[in-house]
N, C-alpha and C positions, 0 to 999 in steps of 0.2 A: 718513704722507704729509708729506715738509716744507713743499708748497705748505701744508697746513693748519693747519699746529704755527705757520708764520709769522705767517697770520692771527691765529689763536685767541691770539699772543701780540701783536701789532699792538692784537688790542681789548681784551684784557686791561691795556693799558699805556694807550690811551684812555681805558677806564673809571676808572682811577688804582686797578685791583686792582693791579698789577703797577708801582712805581716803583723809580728808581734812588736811591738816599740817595748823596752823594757825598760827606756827611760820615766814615761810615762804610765808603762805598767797598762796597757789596754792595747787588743788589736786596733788595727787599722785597716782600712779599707776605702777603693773608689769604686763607687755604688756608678756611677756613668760607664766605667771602662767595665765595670761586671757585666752589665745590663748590655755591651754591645757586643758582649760574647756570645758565641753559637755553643748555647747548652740545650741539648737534645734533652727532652722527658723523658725519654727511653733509655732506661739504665744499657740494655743491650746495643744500642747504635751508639752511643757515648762511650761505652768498654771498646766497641770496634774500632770505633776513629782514635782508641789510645792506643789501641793493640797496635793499629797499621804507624803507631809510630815507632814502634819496634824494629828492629833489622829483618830484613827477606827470612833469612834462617830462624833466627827466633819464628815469625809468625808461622814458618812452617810445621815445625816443629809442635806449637802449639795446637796448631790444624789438627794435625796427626794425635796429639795427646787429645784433645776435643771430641774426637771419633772415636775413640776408647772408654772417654767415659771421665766423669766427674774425678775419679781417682783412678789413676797409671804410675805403670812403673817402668822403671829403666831399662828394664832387659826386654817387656816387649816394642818399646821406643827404639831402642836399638836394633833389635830384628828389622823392624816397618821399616826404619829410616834409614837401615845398612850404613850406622857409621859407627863411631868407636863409641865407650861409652863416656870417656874423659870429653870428647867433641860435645856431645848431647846432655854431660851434667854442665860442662861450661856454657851453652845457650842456657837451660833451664833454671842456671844462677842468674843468666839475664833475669830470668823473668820470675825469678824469688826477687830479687831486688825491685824490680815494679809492681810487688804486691799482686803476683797476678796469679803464683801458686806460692803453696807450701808443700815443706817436705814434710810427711808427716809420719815416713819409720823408714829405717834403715835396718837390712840385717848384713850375713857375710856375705850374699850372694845379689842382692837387691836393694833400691831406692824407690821409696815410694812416695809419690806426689798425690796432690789435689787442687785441684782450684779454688782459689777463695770463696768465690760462689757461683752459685749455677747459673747467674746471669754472663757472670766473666767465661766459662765454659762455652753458655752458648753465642759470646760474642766470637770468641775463639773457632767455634764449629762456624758460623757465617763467615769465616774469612774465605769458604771454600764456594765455588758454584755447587750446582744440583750434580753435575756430571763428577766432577772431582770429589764428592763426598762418598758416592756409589763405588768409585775405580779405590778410595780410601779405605772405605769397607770392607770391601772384599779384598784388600793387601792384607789388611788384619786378621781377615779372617781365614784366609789360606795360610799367613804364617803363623796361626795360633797353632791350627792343623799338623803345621808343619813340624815346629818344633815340641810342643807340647809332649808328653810323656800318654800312654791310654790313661794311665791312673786322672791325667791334670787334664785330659781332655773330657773324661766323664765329671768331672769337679766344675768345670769351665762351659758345660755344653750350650747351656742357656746366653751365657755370651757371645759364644762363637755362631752358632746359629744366629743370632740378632747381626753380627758383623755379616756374615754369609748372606743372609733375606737382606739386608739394605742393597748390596750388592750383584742379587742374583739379577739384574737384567742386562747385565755385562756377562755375564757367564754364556761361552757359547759349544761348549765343549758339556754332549748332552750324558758324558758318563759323571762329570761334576754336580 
């Protein structure tokens, strides 16, 4: 998988197993201190154990972007996560700096993210238990409800609905 050979060589060069000599003009490397690291084959448990090396907030945050979907934006991150947006693009530059999303449009009113890949996504969704991605869900999906306009909500319905069904078994309220 190149998305994982990029990583595993990205932390390999972080940890300063992996450097460039430019006296010499060749990498370097100890092949012993590689070999006694704990590199998981699983791109997704390798993205998790980088993720949890991010701040509480960052990975929260991330959670929440996770359970929206491959690509999210600002304003409903901000809704879910009821905090300002300057607060929630400053964690999300954390995690443009760790390669872990990109922005990939800006308008007057919006930012929009994506994660590099769906594996990093779904390491990001596993930071949550079973219970906490259900009670996740259904925050999203009552505030899409909530704020959304009729017009963005018939535009949106297929989403909202998937936020709503992961979460209906927390719903106890039978006119919901």
């Amino acid at each position: 998988n190149p998305f994982f050979t990029i990583i595993i060589l990205r932390n390999l060069y972080k940890e300063k197993m992996l450097q460039f000599n430019y006296e010499q003009k060749r990498w370097l490397w100890d092949i012993d201190q590689i070999n006694h690291m704990q590199i998981s084959d699983n791109v997704v448990d390798f993205m998790t154990l980088r993720l949890k090396e991010l701040t509480a907030k960052s990975q929260d945050i991330l959670q929440l972007a996770a359970s929206i979907g491959n690509v999210f934006n600002l304003f409903i991150l901000q809704i879910i996560h009821k905090s300002s947006q300057e607060y929630i693009i400053d964690i999300l530059s954390d995690a443009i700096a760790h390669n872990i999303i990109i922005q990939i449009n800006k308008t007057e009113t919006n930012i929009y993210y994506k994660f590099v890949h769906d594996k990093v996504q779904q390491a990001a969704y596993s930071l949550a238990n079973e219970t906490e991605k259900k009670e996740i869900h259904l925050q999203i999906g009552r505030a899409l409800l909530k704020t959304y306009t009729k017009e963005e909500i018939h535009e949106n319905v297929i989403d909202i609905v998937r936020q709503l069904n992961e979460g209906q078994n927390l719903v106890s309220d039978k006119y919901e």
